[in-house]
KEBA-272761 format. One record per residue (C-alpha): residue in three letters; x, y, z. Coordinates in steps of 0.001 Angstrom, whole numbers, padded with zeros to 6 digits, always signed. Layout:
REM KEBA-272761
ALAXYZ/...
This chain:
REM KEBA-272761
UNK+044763-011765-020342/UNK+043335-007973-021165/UNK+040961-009815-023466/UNK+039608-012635-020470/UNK+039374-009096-018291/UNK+037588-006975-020694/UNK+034812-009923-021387/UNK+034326-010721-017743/UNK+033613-007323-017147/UNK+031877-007423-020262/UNK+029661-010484-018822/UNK+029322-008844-014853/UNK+027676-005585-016844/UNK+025586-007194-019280/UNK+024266-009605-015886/UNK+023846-006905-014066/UNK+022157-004442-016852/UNK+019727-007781-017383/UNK+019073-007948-013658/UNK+017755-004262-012772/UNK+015724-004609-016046/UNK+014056-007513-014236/UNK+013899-005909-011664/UNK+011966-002767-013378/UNK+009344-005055-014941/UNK+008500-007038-011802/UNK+008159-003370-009841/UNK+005780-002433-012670/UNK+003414-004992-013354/UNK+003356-005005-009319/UNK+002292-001313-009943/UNK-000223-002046-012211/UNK-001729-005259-010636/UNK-002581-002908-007574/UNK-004457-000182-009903/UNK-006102-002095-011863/UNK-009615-002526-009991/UNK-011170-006012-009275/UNK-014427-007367-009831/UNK-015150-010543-008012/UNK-017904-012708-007347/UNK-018872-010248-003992/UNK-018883-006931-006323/UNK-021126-008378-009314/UNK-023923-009438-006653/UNK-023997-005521-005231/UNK-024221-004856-008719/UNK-026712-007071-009565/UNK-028781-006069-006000/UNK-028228-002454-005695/UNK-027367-001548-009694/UNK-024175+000344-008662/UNK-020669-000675-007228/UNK-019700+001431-004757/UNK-016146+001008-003993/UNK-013301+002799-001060/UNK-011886+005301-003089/UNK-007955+006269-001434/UNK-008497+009467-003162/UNK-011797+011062-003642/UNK-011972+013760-006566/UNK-012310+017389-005622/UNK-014812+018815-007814/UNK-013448+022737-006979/UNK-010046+021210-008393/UNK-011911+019750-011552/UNK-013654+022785-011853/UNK-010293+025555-011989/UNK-008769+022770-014465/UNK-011267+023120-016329/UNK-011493+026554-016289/UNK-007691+027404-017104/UNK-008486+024908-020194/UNK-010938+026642-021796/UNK-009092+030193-020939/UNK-006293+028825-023179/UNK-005561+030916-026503/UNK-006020+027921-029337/UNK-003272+028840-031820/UNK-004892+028816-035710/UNK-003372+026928-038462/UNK-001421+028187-040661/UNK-002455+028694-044319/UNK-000123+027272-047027/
């Protein structure tokens, strides 16, 4: 009987384990289907008419933000190899 116990509970984890792993994937390709830009028919003939794609960007980047980045990059102390 502990045996029959121990491998249905065995069984309920392993479903369950299986289940939120499904779970996971299906969350991230959602994730991914919604950043991954589309070109369709209606985007290739602005292309084709105006030579750019313009597109409604959620979030616009700041260029004072890219700039400090930038900045505190190249401020950085590079450490130098050591010599064998």
């Amino acid at each position: 009987m502990l045996y029959f116990a121990l491998a249905l509970l065995s069984a309920f984890l392993v479903g369950l384990l299986g289940a939120s792993g499904l779970r996971l994937r299906l969350r991230l390709r959602e994730r991914l289907a919604r950043s991954v830009p589309v070109v369709d028919d209606r985007a290739v003939s602005q292309i084709l008419e105006t030579g750019v794609l313009s597109a409604d960007d959620d979030d616009p980047l700041d260029p004072d933000e890219i700039d400090e980045e930038e900045r505190r990059f190249w401020s950085e102390s590079q450490d130098e190899p050591e010599e064998l």
